[in-house]
C-alpha positions as CSV (number, residue, x, y, z in Angstrom):
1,X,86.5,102.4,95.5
2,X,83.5,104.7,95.4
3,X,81.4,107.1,98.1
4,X,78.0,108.6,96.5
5,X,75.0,110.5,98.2
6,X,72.6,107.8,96.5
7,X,71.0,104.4,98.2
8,X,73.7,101.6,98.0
9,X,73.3,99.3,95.1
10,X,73.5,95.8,94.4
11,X,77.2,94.4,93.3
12,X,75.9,91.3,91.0
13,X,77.4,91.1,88.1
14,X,75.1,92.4,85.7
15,X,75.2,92.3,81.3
16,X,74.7,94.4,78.5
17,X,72.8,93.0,75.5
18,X,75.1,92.5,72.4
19,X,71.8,94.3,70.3
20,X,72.7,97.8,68.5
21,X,70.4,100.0,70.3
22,X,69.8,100.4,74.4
23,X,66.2,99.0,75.3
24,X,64.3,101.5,77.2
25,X,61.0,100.3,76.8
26,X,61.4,97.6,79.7
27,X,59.3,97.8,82.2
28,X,62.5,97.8,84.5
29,X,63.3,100.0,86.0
30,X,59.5,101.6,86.4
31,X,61.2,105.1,85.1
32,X,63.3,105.7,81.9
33,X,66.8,107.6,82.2
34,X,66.1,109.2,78.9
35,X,63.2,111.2,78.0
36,X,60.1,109.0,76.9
37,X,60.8,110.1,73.0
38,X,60.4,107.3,70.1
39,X,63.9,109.2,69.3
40,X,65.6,108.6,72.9
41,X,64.5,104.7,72.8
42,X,66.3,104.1,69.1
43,X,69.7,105.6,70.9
44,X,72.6,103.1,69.0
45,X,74.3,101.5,71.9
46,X,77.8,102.9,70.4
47,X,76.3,106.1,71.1
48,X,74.9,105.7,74.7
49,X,78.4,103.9,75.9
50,X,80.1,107.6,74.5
51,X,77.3,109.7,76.6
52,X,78.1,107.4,79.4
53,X,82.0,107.3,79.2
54,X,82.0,111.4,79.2
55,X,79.9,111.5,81.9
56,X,82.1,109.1,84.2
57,X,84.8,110.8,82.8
58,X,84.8,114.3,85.6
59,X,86.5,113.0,88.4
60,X,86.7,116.4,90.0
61,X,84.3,118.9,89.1
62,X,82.7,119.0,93.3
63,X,84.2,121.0,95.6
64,X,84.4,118.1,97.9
65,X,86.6,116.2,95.4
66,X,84.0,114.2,94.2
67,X,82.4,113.1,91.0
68,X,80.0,114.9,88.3
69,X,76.7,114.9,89.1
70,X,76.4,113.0,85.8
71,X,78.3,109.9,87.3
72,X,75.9,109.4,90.1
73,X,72.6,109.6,87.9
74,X,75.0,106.9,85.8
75,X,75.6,105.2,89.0
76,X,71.6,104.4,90.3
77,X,70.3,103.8,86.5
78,X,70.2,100.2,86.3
79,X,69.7,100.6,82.5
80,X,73.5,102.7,82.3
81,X,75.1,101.0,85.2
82,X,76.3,97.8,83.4
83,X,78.2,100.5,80.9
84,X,79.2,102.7,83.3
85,X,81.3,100.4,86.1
86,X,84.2,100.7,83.2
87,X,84.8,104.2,83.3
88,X,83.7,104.3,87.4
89,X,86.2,101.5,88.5
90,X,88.7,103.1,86.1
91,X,90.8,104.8,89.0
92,X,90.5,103.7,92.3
93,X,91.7,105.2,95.9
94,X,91.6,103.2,99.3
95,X,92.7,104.4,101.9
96,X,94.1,102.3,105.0
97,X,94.9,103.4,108.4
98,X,95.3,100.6,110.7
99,X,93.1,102.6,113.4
100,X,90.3,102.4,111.3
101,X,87.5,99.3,111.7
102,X,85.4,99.9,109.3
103,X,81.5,100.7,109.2
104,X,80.3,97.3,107.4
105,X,78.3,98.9,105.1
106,X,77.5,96.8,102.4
107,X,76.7,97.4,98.2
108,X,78.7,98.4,95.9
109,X,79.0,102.2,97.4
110,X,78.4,103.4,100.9
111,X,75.0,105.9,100.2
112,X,76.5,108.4,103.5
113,X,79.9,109.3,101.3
114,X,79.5,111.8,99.2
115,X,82.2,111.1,96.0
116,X,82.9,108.3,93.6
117,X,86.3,106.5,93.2
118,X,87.0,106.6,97.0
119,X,86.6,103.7,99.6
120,X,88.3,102.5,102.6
121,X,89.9,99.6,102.2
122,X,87.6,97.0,104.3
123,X,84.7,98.1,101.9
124,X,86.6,98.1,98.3
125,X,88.4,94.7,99.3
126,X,84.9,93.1,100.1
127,X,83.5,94.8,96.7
128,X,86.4,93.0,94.4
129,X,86.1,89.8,96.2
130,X,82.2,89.4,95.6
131,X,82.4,90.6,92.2
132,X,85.9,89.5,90.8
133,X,84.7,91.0,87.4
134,X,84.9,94.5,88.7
135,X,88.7,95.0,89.4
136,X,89.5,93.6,86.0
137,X,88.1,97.4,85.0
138,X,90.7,99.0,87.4
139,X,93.7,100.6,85.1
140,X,94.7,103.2,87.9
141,X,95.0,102.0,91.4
142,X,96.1,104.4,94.7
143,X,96.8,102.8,97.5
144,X,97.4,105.5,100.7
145,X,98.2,104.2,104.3
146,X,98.3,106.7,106.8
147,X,100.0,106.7,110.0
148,X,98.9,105.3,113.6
149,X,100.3,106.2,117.3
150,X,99.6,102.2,118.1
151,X,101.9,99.8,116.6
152,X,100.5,97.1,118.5
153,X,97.7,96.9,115.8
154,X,100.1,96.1,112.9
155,X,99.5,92.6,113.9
156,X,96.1,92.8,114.5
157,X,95.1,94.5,111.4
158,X,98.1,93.6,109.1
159,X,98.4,95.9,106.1
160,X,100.6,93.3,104.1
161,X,97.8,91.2,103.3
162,X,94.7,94.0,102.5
163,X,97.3,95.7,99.9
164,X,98.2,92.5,98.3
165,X,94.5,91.4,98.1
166,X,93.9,94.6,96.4
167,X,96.7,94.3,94.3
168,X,96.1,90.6,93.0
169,X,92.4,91.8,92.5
170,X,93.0,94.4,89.9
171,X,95.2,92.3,87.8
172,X,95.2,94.7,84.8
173,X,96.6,97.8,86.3
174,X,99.0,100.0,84.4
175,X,99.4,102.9,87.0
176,X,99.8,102.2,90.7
177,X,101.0,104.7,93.8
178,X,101.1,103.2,96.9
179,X,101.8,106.3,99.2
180,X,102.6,105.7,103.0
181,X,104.0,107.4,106.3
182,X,103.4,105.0,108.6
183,X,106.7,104.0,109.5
184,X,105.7,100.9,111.0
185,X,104.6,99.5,107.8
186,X,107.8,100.5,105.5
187,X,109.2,96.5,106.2
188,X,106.1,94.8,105.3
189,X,105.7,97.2,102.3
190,X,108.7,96.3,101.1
191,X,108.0,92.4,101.7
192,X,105.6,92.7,99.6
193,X,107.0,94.1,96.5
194,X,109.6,91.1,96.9
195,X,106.8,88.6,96.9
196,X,105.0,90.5,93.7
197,X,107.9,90.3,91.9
198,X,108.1,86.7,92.7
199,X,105.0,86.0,91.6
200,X,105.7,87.7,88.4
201,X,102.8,90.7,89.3
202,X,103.1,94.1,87.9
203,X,104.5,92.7,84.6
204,X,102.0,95.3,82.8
205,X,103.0,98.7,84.6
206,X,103.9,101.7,82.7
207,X,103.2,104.3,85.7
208,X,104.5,103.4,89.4
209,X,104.7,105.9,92.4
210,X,106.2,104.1,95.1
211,X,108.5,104.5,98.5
212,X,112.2,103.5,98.1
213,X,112.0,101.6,101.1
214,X,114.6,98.5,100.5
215,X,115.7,95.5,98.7
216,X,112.4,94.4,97.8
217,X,111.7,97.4,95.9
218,X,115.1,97.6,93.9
219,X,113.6,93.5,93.0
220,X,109.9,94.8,92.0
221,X,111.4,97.7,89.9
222,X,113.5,95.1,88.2
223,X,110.7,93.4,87.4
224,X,108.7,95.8,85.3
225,X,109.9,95.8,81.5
226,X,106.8,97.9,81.0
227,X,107.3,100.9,83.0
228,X,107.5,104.8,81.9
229,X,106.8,106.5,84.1
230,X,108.4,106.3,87.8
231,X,108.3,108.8,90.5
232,X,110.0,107.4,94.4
233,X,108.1,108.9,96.6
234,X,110.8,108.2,100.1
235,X,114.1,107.1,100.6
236,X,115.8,104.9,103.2
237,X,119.1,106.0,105.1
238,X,120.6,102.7,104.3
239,X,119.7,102.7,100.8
240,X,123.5,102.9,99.5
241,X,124.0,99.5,101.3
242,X,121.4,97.6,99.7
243,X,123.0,96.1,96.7
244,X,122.3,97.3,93.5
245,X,121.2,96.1,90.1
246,X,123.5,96.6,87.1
247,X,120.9,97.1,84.5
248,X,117.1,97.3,84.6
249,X,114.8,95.7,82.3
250,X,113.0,99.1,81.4
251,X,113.2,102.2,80.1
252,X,111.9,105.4,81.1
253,X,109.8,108.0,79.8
254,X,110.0,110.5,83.0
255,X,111.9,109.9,86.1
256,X,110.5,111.7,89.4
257,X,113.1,111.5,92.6
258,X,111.0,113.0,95.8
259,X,114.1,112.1,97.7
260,X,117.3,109.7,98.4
261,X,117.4,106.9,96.7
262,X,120.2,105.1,96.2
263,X,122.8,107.2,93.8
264,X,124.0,104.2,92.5
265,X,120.7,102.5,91.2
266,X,119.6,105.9,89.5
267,X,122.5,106.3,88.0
268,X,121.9,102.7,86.4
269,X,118.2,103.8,85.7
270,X,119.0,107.2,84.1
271,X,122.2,105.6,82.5
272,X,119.7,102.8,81.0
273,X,117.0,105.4,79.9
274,X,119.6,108.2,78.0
275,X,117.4,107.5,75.0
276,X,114.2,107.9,76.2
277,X,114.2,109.9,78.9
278,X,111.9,113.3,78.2
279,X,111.1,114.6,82.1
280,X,113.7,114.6,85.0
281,X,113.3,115.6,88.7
282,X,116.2,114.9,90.6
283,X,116.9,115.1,94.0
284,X,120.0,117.5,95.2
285,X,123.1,114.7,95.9
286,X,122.7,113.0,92.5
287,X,122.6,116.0,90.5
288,X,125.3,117.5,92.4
289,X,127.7,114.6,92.4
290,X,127.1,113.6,89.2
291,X,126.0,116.6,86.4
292,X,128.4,114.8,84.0
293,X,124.7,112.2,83.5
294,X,122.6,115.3,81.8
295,X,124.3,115.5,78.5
296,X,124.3,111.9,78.1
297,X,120.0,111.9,78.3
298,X,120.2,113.0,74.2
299,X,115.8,113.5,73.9
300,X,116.2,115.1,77.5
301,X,113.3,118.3,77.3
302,X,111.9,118.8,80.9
303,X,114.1,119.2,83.7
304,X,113.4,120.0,87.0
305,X,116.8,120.0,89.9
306,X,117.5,120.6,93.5
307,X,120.6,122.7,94.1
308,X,120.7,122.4,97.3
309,X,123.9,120.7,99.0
310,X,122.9,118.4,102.3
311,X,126.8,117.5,102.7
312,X,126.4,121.4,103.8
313,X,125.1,120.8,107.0
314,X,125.2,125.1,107.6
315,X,123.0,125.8,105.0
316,X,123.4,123.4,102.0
317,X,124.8,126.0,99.6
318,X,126.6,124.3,96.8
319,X,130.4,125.5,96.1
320,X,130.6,127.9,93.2
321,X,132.6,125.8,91.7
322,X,130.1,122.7,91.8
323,X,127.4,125.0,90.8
324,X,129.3,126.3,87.8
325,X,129.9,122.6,86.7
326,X,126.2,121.5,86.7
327,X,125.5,124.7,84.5
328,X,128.2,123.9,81.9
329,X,126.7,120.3,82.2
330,X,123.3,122.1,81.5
331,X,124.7,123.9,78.4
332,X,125.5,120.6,76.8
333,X,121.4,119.9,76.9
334,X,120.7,121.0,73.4
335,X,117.2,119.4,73.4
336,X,116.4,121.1,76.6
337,X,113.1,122.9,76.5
338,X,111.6,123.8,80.0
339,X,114.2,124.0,83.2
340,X,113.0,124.6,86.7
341,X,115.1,125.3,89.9
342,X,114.3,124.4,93.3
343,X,116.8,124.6,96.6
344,X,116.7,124.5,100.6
345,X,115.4,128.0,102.3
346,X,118.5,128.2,103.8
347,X,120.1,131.0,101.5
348,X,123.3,133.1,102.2
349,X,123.2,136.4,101.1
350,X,126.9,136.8,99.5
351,X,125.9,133.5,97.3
352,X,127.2,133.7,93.5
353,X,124.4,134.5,91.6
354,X,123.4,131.6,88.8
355,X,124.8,131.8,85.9
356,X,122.2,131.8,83.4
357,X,124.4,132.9,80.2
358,X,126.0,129.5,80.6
359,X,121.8,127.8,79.9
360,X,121.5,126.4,76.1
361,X,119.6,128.5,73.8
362,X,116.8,125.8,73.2
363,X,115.0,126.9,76.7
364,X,111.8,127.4,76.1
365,X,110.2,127.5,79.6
366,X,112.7,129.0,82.6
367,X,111.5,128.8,86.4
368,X,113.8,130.6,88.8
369,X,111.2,131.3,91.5
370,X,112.3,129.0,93.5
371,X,116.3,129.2,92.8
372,X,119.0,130.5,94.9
373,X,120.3,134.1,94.1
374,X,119.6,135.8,90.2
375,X,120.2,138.8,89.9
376,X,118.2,141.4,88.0
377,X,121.2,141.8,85.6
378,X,121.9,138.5,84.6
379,X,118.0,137.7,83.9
380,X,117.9,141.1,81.7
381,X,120.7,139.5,79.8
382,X,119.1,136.1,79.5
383,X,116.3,137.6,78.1
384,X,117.7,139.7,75.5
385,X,120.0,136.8,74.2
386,X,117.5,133.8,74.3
387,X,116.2,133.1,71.2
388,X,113.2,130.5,72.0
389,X,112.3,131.7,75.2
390,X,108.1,131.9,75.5
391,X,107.8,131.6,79.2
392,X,109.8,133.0,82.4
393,X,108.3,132.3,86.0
394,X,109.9,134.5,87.9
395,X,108.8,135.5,91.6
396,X,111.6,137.8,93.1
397,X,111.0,139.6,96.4
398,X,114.6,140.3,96.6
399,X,114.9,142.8,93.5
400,X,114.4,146.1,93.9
401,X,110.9,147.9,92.7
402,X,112.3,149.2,89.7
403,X,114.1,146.2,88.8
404,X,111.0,144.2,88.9
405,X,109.3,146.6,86.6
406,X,112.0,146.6,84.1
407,X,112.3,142.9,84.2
408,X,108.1,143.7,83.3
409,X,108.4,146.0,80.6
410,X,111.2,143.9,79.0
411,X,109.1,140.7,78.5
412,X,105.9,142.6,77.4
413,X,108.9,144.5,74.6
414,X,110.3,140.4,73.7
415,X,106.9,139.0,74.0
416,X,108.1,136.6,76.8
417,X,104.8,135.6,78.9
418,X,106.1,136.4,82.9
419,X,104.5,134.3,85.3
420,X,104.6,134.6,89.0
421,X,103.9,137.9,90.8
422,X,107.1,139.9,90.3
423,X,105.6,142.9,91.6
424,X,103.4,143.5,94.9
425,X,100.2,145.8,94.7
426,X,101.4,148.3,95.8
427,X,104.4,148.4,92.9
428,X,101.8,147.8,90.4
429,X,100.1,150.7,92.0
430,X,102.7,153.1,91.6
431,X,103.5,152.0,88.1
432,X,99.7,153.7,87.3
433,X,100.5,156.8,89.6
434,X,103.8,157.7,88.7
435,X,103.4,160.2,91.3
436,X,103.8,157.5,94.0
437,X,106.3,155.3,92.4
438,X,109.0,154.1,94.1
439,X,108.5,155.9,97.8
């Protein structure tokens, strides 16, 4: 829920008057937010719930992650509170560590915190349960459970039953994460996405972060017809066991694969989502085992993949041959507009450089920072053959100097923006004293 530096404030429930202007002239409260102007007191009420929106609008201007200083004068005006619990019970963190007791402060905000939009569980639960109107304002909702050495409190403090009172009191969600590493929780996390998608919650979801952590999950993600947006934020060892669906009821705007789920259900998800899908992270085995699913994704524009091979146990380098076929699958992309590589750390140095000629022409945005071996050679190439190409990101430490600054002058000559610190300082520094280049 919320933290903020000022004195805690009562939770009723309170009203905004259906008239066209904000009264300011009541004698309550004693002092007026707005400058004592005939002006100020005229403010059209259309016009004060704008100010009001923007200013509970900054969510992180504060170096402590907090809120604008403009949401906390918002937040102890009794005249702009009643408008401003919309936009401050918007999005919504609680945090749960099974450790953790709680402080029983009471209000709608504890006055020792110092941001908004943050609460520990005990405090946000109480908040929503006393004033049931508030988490009907809730539209993004982050649940984070952190680890504890004692699993002998699981029981004690269960987590099964705060998260689903949380969830069943913000009923009009439409972007959850519920991010754990407490192992001892994954089974009752899972139990309860199986009883949510019983009950028929989550119905309205378009945006869902969540652990792959069994069958329950597979049931709640067949439940949503709504979602978009989907990002799996763990996977199981077993999770190829665990049957899986043959179709799901929704389909995907961007797809977000931290790590293993189950090859078979994404396959179903990207297989039912080849029309819609416009973003794509994908975790190393799937995109490995089957690159034949990329030219099938026909509005596909954002692509991010691992090629990194854990069957590899010696230091996950993909076979040329396997890498060559995931770039020919690439080439089939025509709609294809910003590519990113990522792979393990483990890198041999005699590994086949990637074959970027092979890369359709409609790349827009290329990242091979974080890629295996490129040679300077085969980016020079790239360059000079790719038509639509605005942006490279390109951080080589293994290219010689002169390389690097050839790789420089080339983009400044095709007006290709390079991002990423291709040379150090002191290469930069001999490219102004030519007298100190290169030694």
């Amino acid at each position: 829920m919320s933290r903020s530096s000022s004195s805690p404030l009562s939770s009723s429930g309170s009203s905004v008057s259906s008239s066209s202007s904000l009264d300011l002239s009541s004698p309550e409260p004693p002092a007026s937010p707005f400058p004592s102007s005939e002006l100020a007191s005229r403010l059209p009420l259309e016009i004060v719930s704008m100010i009001v929106k923007e200013a509970t609008s900054y969510a992180t201007d504060l170096p402590t992650g907090g809120r604008h200083a403009a949401s906390r004068f918002c937040l102890v005006s009794k005249s702009l509170l009643p408008i401003a619990r919309a936009g401050l019970y918007h999005t919504l963190t609680a945090e749960h560590c099974r450790d953790y007791e709680g402080d029983g402060a009471i209000g709608e905000f504890d006055p020792s915190d110092t941001s908004l939009g943050w609460s520990d569980d005990d405090r946000l639960r109480r908040t929503l349960k006393e004033n049931p109107s508030l988490g009907g304002f809730c539209r993004t909702l982050r649940i984070e459970i952190f680890d504890s050495d004692y699993q002998e409190n699981l029981e004690r403090h269960p987590v099964w039953v705060r998260i689903k009172d949380l969830l069943q009191a913000c009923p009009k969600v439409q972007a959850l994460t519920v991010a754990s590493d407490d192992v001892f929780a994954e089974g009752a996390l899972d139990g309860i996405l199986a009883e949510l998608a019983d009950q028929g919650w989550g119905a309205q979801l378009s945006s869902l972060a969540v652990g792959y952590t069994g069958p329950g999950s597979l049931a709640f993600l067949s439940s949503l017809r709504c979602l978009q947006h989907l990002r799996l934020l763990g996977g199981n060892e077993n999770a190829e066991a665990w049957p899986t669906p043959s179709s799901v009821p929704f389909s995907l705007l961007s797809l977000v694969n931290d790590r293993c789920a189950s090859s078979s259900f994404m396959e179903t998800t990207i297989s039912h989502s080849k029309n819609t899908l416009r973003s794509v992270t994908l975790e190393s085995s799937l995109m490995l085992a089957q690159p034949a699913l990329l030219p099938s994704l026909i509005v596909l524009e954002d692509l991010t993949v691992d090629l990194s091979d854990p069957s590899n146990t010696y230091d996950n380098t993909p076979s040329n041959e396997r890498l060559r076929e995931v770039f020919e699958m690439l080439g089939k992309c025509t709609t294809l507009k910003k590519l990113s590589f990522s792979a393990s750390a483990m890198i041999t140095e005699s590994f086949r450089p990637l074959p970027l000629a092979l890369l359709p022409s409609s790349i827009t945005l290329l990242d091979i920072s974080s890629s295996f071996d490129v040679t300077y050679s085969s980016v020079s190439h790239y360059l000079i053959n790719s038509r639509h190409l605005h942006t490279l990101k390109c951080d080589r430490q293994d290219w010689s100097a002169e390389d690097k600054a050839t790789i420089v002058a080339l983009c400044e000559e095709l007006g290709v923006e390079l991002q990423g610190r291709v040379l150090t300082y002191e290469e930069e520094w001999a490219l102004i004293n030519p007298a100190l280049r290169w030694k």
